[in-house]
C-alpha positions in Angstrom: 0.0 0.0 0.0 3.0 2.4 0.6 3.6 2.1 -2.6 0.8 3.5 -4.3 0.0 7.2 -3.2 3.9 8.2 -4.4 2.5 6.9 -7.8 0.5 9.6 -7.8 2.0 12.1 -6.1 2.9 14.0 -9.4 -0.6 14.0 -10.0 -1.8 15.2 -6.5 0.6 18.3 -6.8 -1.7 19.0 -9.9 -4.7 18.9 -7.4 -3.0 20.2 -3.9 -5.4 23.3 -3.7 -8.3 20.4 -4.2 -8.5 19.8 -0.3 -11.6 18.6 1.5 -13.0 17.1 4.5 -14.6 13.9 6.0 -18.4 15.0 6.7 -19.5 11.3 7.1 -18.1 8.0 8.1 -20.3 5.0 7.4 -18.6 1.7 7.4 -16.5 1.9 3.9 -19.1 4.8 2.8 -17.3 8.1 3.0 -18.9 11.4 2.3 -16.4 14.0 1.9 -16.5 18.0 1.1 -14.8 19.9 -0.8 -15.2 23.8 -1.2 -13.7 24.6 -4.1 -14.2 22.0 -6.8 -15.8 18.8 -6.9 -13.3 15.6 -7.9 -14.2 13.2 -11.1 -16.2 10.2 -10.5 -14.0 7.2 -10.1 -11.0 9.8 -8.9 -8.9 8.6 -6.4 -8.9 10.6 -3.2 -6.5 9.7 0.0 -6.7 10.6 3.5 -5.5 9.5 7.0 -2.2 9.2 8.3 0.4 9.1 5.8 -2.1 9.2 3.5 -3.0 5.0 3.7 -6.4 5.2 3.4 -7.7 5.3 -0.5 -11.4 6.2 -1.2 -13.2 6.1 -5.1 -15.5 8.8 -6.2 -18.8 7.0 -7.0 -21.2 9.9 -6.4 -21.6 13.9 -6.8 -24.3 14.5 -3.8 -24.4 17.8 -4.3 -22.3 20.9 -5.8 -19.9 20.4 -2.8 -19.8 16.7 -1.6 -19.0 13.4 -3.3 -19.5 9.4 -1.8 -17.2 7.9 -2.1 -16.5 3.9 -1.2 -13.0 3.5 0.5 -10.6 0.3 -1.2 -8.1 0.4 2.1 -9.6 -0.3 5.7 -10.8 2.8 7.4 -9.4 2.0 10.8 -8.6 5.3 12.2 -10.8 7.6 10.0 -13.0 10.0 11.8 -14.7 13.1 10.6 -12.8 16.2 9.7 -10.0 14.6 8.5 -8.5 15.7 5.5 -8.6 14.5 1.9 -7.0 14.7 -0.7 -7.8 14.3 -4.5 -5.4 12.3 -6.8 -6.9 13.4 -9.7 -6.5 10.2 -11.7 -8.5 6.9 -11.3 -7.0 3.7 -10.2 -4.3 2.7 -12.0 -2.7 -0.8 -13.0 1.0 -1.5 -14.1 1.1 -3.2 -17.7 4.6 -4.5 -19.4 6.4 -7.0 -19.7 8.0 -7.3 -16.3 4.8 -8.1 -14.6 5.0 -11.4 -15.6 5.5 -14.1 -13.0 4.4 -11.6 -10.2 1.3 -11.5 -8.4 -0.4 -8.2 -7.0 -3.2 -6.8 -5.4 -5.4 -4.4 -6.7 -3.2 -0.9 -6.5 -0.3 -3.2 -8.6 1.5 -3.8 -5.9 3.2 -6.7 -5.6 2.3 -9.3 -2.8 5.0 -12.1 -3.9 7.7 -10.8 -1.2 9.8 -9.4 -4.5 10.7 -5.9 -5.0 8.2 -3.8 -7.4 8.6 -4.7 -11.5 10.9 -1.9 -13.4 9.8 -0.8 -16.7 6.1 -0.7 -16.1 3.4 1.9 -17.6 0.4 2.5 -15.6 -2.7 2.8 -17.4 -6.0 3.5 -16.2 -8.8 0.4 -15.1 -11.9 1.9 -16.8 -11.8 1.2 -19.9 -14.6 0.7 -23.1 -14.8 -2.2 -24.5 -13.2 -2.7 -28.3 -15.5 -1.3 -31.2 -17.1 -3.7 -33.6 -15.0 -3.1 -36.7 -12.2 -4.1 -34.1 -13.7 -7.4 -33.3 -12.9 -10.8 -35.3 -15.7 -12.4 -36.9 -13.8 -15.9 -37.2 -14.7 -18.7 -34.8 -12.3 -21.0 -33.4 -12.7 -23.8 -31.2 -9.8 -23.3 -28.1 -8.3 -26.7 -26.9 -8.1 -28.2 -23.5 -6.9 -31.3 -23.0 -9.7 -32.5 -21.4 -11.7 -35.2 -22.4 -15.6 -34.2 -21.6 -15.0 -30.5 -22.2 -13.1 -30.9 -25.8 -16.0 -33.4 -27.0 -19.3 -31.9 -25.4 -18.4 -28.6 -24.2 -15.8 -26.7 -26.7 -14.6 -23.5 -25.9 -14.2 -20.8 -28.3 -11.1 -19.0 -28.6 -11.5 -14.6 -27.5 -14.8 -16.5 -26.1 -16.4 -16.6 -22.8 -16.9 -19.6 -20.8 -18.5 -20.8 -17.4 -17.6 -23.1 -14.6 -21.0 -22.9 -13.0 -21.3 -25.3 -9.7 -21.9 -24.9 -5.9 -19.2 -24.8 -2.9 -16.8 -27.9 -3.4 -17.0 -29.6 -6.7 -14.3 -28.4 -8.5 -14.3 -25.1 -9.8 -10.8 -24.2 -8.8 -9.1 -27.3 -9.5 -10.6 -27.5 -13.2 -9.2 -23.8 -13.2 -5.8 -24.4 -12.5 -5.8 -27.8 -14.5 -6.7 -25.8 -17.5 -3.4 -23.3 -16.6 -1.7 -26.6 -16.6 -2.5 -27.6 -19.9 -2.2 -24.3 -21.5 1.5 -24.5 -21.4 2.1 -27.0 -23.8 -1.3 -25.8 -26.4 -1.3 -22.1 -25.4 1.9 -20.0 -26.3 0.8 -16.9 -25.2 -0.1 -15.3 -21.7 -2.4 -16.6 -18.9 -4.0 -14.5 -16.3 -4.9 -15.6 -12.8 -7.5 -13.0 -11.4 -8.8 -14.0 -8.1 -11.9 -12.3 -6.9 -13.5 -13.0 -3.5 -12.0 -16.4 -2.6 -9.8 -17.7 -0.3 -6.7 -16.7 0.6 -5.2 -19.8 1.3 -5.9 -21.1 -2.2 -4.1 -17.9 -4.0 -1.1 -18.4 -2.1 -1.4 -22.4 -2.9 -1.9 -21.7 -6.8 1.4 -19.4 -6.7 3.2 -22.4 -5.3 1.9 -24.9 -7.4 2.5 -22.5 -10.9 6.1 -22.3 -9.6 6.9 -25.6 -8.8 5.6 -26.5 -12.2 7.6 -23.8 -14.0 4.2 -22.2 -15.4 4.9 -19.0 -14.0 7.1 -17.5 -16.5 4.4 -16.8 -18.8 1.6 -15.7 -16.0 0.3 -12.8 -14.0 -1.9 -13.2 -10.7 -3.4 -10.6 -9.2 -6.0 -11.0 -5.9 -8.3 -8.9 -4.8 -9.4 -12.0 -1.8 -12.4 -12.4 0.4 -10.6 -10.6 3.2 -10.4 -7.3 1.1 -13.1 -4.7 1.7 -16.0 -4.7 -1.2 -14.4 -1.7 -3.2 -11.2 -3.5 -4.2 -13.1 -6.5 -5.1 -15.0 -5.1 -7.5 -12.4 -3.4 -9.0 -9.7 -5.7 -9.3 -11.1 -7.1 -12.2 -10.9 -4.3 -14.0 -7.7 -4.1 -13.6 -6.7 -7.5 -14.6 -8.0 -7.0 -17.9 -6.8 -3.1 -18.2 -3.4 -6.3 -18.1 -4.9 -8.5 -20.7 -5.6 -5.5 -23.2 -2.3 -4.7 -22.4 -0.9 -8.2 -24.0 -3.6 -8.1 -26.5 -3.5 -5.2 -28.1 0.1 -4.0 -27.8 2.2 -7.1 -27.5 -0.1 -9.0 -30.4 -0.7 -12.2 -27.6 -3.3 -14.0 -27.1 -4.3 -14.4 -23.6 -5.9 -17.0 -21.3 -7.8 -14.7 -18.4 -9.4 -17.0 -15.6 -11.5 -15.5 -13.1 -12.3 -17.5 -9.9 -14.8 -16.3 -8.9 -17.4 -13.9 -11.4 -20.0 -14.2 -8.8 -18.0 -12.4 -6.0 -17.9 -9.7 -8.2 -21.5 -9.3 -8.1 -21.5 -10.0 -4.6 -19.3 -6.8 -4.0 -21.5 -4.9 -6.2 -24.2 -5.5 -4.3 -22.5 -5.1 -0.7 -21.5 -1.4 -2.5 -25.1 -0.9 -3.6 -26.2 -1.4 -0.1 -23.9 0.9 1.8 -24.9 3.6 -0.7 -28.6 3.2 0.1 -29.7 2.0 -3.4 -33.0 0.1 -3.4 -31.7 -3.8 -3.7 -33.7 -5.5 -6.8 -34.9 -9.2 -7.2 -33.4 -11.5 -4.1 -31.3 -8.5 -2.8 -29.2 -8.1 -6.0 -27.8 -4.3 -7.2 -30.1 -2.9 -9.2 -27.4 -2.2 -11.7 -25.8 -5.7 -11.5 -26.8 -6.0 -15.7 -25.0 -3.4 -16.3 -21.9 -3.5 -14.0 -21.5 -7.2 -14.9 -21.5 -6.1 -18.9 -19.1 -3.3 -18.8 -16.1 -6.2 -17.8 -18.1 -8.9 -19.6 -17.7 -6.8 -22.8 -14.2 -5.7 -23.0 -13.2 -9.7 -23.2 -13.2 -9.7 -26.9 -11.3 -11.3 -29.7 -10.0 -8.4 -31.8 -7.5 -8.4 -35.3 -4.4 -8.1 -32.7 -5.2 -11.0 -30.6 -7.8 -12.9 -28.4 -8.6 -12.7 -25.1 -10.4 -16.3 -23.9 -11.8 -15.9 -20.6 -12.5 -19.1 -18.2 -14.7 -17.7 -15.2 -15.8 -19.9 -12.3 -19.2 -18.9 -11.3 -20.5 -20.2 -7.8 -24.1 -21.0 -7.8 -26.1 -19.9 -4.3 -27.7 -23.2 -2.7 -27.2 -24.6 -6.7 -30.0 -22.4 -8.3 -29.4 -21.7 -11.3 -32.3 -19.3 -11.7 -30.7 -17.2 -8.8 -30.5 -13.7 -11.0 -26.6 -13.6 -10.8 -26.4 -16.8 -12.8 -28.6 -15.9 -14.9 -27.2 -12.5 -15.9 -24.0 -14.5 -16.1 -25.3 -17.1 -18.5 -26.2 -14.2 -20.9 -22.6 -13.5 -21.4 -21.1 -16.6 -22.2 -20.4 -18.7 -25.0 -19.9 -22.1 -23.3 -21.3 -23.4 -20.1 -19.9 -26.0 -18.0 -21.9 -27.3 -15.5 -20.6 -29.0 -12.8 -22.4 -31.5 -10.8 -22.5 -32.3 -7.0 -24.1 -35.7 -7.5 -21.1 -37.0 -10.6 -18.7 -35.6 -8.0 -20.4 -37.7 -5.4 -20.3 -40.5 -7.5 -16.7 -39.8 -7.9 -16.6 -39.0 -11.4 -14.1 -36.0 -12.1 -14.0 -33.7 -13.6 -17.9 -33.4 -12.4 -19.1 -31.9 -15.6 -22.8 -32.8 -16.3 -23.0 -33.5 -20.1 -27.0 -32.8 -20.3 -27.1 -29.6 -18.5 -23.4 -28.3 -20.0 -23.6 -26.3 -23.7 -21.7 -24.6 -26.0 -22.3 -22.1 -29.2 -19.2 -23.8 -30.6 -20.7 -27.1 -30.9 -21.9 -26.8 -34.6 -21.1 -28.6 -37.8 -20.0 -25.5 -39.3 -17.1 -24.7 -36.3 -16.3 -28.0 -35.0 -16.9 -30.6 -38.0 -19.7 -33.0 -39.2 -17.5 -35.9 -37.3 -17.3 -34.1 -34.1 -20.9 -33.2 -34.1 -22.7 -36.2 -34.8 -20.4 -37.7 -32.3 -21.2 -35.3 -29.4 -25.1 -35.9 -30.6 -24.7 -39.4 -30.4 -23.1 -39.2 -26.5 -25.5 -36.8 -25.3 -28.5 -38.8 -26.8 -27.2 -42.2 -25.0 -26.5 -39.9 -21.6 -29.8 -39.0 -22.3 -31.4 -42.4 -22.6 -29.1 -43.7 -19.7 -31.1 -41.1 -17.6 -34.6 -41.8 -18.4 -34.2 -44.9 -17.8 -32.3 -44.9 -14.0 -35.7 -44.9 -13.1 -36.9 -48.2 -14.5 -33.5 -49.8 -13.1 -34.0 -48.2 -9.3 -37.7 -50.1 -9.5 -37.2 -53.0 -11.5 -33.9 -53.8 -11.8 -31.6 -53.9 -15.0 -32.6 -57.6 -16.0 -36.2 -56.2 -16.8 -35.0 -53.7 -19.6 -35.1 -54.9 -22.9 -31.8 -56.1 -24.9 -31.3 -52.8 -26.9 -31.7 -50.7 -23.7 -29.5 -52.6 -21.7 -26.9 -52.0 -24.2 -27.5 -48.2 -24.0 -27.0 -48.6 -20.6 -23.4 -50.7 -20.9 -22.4 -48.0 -23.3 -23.8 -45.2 -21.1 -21.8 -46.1 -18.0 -18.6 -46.7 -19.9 -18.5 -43.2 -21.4 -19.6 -42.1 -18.1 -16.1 -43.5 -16.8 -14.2 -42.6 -19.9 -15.5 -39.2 -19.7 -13.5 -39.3 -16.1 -9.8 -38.3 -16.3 -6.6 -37.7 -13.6 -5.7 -34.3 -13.2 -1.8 -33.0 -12.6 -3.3 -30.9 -10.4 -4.5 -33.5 -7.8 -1.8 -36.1 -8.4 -0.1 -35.9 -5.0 -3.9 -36.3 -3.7 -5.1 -39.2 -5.9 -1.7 -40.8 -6.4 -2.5 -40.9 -10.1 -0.1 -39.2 -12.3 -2.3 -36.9 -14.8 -2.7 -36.7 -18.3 -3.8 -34.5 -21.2 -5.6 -36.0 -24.0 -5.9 -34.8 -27.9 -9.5 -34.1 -29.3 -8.8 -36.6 -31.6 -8.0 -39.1 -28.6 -11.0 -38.5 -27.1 -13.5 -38.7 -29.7 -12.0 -41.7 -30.9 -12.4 -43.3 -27.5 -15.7 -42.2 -27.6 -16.6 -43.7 -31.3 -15.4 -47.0 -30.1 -17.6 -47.0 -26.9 -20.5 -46.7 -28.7 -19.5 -49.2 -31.6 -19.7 -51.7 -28.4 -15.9 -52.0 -28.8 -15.3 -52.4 -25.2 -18.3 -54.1 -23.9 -16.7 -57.2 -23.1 -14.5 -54.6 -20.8 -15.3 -53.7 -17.0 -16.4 -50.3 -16.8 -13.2 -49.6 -14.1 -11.0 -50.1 -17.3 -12.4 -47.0 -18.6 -12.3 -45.0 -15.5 -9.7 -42.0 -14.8 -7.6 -42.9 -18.3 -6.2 -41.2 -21.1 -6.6 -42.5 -24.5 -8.9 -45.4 -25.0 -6.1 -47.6 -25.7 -4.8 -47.5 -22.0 -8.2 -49.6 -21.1 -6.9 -52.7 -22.9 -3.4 -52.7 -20.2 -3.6 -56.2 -18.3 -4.0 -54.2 -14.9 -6.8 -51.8 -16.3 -8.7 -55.2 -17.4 -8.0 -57.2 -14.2 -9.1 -53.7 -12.2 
C-alpha cells in the first residue's frame, strides 16, 4: 500500500489546492466536502495518516460533496479529516515485467519481490473494443480434457462458465486448464482472483512455480478478506493487463477469473452501503450493467484474443438465482458441474446434459465431431430416463437394446473421467492430457460396443482409450 500514493504524487501536486473534509463515516461509505471544486467520479482521493487510506469517487451529492467507497480499511478515520484528490482513477501497471508476479489491486506486488521496473500504468476503466475491431472468425480453443473438448468446446477470444456450488471443482478445473495451457497455449495466462480464499491464491502461486508455469503468467488477488471496493475493481484491472498483452504485444491471452460471482457480490455489498433500493433477491439494481461493462471488453480483436475461463459459484445450486442468470447471458460455453457425478466420484464433475456450448456446430467443429457429441448426449440422455426403470425393477427387466445403452452409457460415463496434474499428490494418479482426436475416438469406439466385453473400471480415470486394454486396467 505504501507504494501506491507516491504513484500519484505527481498528480496530487496537480490537485493540492483540491483539499476537502470527512463529513461522514459510514462503514466503507465516505462522504467528503470539498469547497472549491468537486473531484471526477472514479477519482482517487486519499486521506488519513500518511495518507494509507484510499477512497473512489462513486457519487456527486451535491455541488460540494461526493460518496465515495473506501478500497483500504478505514481504521482510524474520523470526521474532519483531510482528503485529498489524486486526480486520476485507479491505476494498474502493464509491461512485460509483470510477468511471473502477483499483486493486489493498487499493482502492488504481494509475492515478497521488489516492485517490476519498466512498467506503464494505465487507467482500469476502460470501453470495451468497437465492432469493426472485433474478429468475426470462430475458433474452437483446446483443452486437453476429455468431456469439455467433446461436449463442451470452448471458443477461442470467447467466454466460458464453470457454473457449480461450494466444493465440486471449480478451482481445480481452473488451474488444471493453466496446466495444460503451457504446452497448447503460447501466449499469456492470467490468474485474477476475486473474492476467494486466501489460502488457495497463495497455494496456486506455489503450485504455478513448482511447475515452472509461472514464467508466462500474472496473478493478481483482490481475496475475500479485502473490503467490497477493491473486489469489485480488481477485475478491471486485470483485464486493463490482458488488453495490455492483446493489443500491444499481439498475444493472445488466457484470463481465468475464480470467482465472477464475488464480483456481483461486491456490487451488491456497495449498492447497499450507498442506500440503493436492492432489486430481485437483494441483487444491485445495476448488476446487468456493472457485470457487462467487464463482460464486454473480453473480446477477440485483429491483434489477438482474449479467452476468458470464469468460475461462477451458484447460491444453494439455483441456477435461476438472478446472478447466474445474468451470467449465463454473457457466455459462450457453459460447464456445468455436478455435486451428484462428483459424489459418485466422477471427475471432472461436468454434467454433459445440462453443459452447452455455441461452438458445438457442424460448421465450427466438423460433421465428425458433431454427430459424435449428438450421439453421447443422446445415449447420456437415454441412460437417464431410464435410472428410473433400473432403481424399480432392476436392470434384468430392460429390454436387450436398452440394456446395451446402458453398458455404453456407464462406460462413457467412466471414460469421460480423467486424472488431473493438479491433484496427483492427492489421488496418487499421475495426470494426463488427452488430444481431441483421442478422445472422440475413444468415444466412437464406446458406442460401436468395442469395449463391452471390458469392465467399466477399465475406462475409468484414463487417457486415450487404448490404456483400457493394459492387463492391470482389465483385471481392475
Amino acid at each position: 500500500m505504501d507504494d501506491y500514493p507516491d504513484r500519484t504524487q505527481r498528480s496530487s501536486a496537480l490537485h493540492a489546492t483540491n483539499i476537502g473534509n470527512v463529513v461522514v463515516v459510514r462503514g466503507s461509505v465516505i462522504d467528503v466536502y470539498f469547497p472549491q471544486h468537486l473531484p471526477h467520479i472514479r477519482n482517487l482521493l486519499r486521506t488519513g495518516e500518511q495518507n494509507h487510506i484510499i477512497l473512489e469517487v462513486l457519487t456527486q451529492l451535491d455541488t460540494q460533496r461526493v460518496r465515495a467507497i473506501a478500497l483500504t480499511p478505514t481504521a482510524g478515520l474520523a470526521r474532519g479529516m483531510v482528503v485529498e484528490d489524486t486526480g486520476a482513477p485507479l491505476m494498474a501497471p502493464v509491461g512485460n515485467s509483470i510477468l511471473s508476479r502477483m499483486f493486489d489491486v493498487f499493482g502492488n506486488p504481494i509475492d515478497l519481490l521488489p516492485p517490476p521496473e519498466n512498467v506503464e500504468w494505465r487507467s482500469v476503466h476502460h470501453a470495451p473494443p468497437s465492432l469493426s475491431c472485433r474478429s468475426t472468425h470462430s475458433e474452437v480453443f483446446i483443452t486437453g480434457i476429455k468431456v469439455i473438448d467433446v461436449l463442451v468446446p470452448l471458443e477461442r477470444g470467447g467466454k466460458a462458465g464453470l457454473f457449480g456450488g461450494a466444493g465440486v471443482g471449480k478451482t481445480v478445473l481452473l488451474t488444471e486448464m493453466i496446466h495444460n495451457m503451457v504446452g497448447h497455449h503460447h501466449g499469456v495466462s492470467l490468474f485474477c482472483g476475486i473474492g476467494e480464499r486466501c489460502r488457495e491464491g497463495e497455494e496456486l502461486y506455489r503450485e504455478m512455480r513448482d511447475a515452472g508455469v509461472l514464467p508466462g503468467m500474472v496473478m493478481l488477488f483482490g481475496q475475500m478478506n479485502e473490503l467490497p471496493g477493491c473486489r469489485a475493481r480488481v477485475g478491471h484491472a486485470a483485464l486493463t493487463m490482458a488488453e495490455y498483452f492483446r493489443d500491444d504485444e499481439k498475444r493472445d491471452v488466457l484470463l481465468l477469473i475464480d470467482n465472477i460471482f464475488r464480483f456481483i457480490q461486491a456490487g451488491s455489498e456497495i449498492s447497499g452501503l450507498m442506500g440503493q433500493m436492492p432489486s430481485r433477491l437483494g441483487y444491485q439494481p445495476t448488476m446487468g450493467t456493472e457485470l457487462a461493462q467487464l463482460e464486454e471488453r473480453i473480446a477477440n480483436t485483429d491483434a489477438g484474443a482474449i479467452t476468458s475461463i470464469q468460475a461462477v459459484y451458484v447460491p444453494a445450486d439455483d441456477f435461476t438465482d438472478p446472478a447466474a442468470v445474468h451470467t449465463f447471458s454473457h457466455l459462450s460455453a457453459s460447464i456445468v458441474l455436478s455435486r451428484k457425478r462428483a459424489s459418485e466420484g466422477l471427475f471432472p464433475a461436468v454434467d454433459p446434459l445440462q453443459s452447452s456450448s455455441k461452438m458445438l456446430t457442424p460448421g465450427i467443429v466438423g460433421e465428425r465431431h458433431y454427430h459424435l457429441a449428438q450421439a453421447v448426449r443422446r445415449t447420456l440422455t437415454q441412460y437417464e430416463d431410464l435410472k428410473d426403470i433400473i432403481a424399480m425393477l432392476g436392470l434384468e427387466q430392460l429390454s436387450q437394446e436398452d440394456r446395451k445403452v446402458v453398458l455404453r452409457a456407464r462406460r462413457l460415463e467412466r471414460f469421460l473421467t480423467q486424472p488431473f496434474y493438479t491433484t496427483g499428490q492427492f489421488s496418487g494418479m499421475a495426470g494426463k492430457t488427452v488430444s481431441l482426436e483421442d478422445a472422440l475416438v475413444g468415444c466412437e469406439r464406446i458406442l460401436n460396443d468395442e469395449f463391452k466385453d471390458y469392465p467399466e473400471s477399465a475406462l475409468y480415470m484414463i487417457g486415450a482409450i487404448d490404456e483400457a486394454k493394459r492387463p492391470e486396467a482389465s483385471h481392475a
